[in-house]
N, C-alpha and C positions, 0 to 999 in steps of 0.2 A: 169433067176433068178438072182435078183442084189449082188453080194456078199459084205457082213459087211466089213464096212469102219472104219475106226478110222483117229482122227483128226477131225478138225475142220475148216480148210480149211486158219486157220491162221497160219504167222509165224512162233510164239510159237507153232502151233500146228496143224501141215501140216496135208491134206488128204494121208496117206498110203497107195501107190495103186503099182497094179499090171500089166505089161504089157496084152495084148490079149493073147498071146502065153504064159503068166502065167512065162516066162524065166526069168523075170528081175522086181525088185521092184523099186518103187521112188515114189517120194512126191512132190506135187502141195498145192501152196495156195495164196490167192486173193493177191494183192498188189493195193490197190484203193486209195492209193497216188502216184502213177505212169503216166506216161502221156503219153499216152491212159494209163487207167485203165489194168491191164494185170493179166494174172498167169502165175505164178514163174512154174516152171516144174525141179526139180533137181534130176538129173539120175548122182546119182556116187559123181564125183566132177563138172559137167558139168551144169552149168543150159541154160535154153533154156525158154524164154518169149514169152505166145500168146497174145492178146486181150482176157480181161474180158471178151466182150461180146459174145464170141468163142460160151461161153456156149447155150446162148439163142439162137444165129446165127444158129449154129448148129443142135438142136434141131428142130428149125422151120422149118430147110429144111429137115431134117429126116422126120415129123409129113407130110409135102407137097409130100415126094419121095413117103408114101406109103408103102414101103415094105423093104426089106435088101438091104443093101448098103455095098459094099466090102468097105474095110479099105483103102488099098492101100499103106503102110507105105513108105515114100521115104526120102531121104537128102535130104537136098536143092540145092545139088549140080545135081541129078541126076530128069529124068522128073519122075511125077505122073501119072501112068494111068491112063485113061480117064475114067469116072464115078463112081472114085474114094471116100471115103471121103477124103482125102491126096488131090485129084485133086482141089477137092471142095475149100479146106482149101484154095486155093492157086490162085486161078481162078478171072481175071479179074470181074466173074461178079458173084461173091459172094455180099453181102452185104457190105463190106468194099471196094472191089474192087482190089483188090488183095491180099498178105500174111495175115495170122492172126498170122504168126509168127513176133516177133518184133526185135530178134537178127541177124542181119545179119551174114550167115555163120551155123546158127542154125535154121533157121527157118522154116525146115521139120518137118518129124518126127509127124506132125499134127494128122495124124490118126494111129498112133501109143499110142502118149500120150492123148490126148483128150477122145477116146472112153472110157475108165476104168474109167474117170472123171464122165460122163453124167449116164455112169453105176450106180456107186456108189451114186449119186445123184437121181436116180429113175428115168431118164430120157426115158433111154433107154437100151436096151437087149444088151449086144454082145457075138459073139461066143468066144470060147475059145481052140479053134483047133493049133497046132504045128504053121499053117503060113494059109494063105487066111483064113482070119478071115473077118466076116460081122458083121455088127451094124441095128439095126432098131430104131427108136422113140415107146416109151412107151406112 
């Protein structure tokens, strides 16, 4: 069930969202004067930049997997389990062809912040368990 969002996914007026594990809040919103087009993702004082098109990318492979997809949350420093969304995010032969992350040094963390996004969007289900959290396409 998608939980109520607030925001608008703009600057002025960021999406308020929630991590999987429900631990931690932060706020995403489009920046489509940026090049690649990206979302802002700001946890704290840390911001952290995907590709805009994360979303639809995203989605499409969910709607194609079929069924739940673990999260897989990681740094960018450390590897993604394999059949991860995290992995996905990050995998040579994603749609972009590698990171969807765009800050070097931040650009994990993929399926950690993204799934709460697609959520809120109606895209998609995730669980909401303490840690191994999954995601499916709605």
């Amino acid at each position: 069930m998608a939980k109520k969002v607030t925001g608008t996914g703009t600057k002025q007026s960021p999406w308020q969202l929630t991590t999987p594990s429900g631990s931690s809040g932060y706020q995403m919103f489009k920046d489509e004067s940026a090049s690649p087009p990206a979302l802002v993702c700001v946890v704290g004082k840390t911001e952290l930049r995907y590709q805009l098109r994360a979303i639809e990318d995203l989605h499409k492979m969910l709607k194609a997997n079929g069924g739940w997809m673990p999260l897989g949350s990681a740094d960018e420093q450390k590897p993604a389990a394999e059949g991860t969304v995290e992995a996905w995010g990050r995998s040579p032969k994603n749609p972009v062809g590698g990171w969807y992350g765009l800050r070097k040094g931040y650009r994990g963390r993929f399926g950690m912040y993204m799934p709460p996004l697609l959520e809120a969007l109606g895209l998609a289900e995730v669980e909401h368990n303490p840690k191994n959290n999954r995601m499916r396409a709605i």
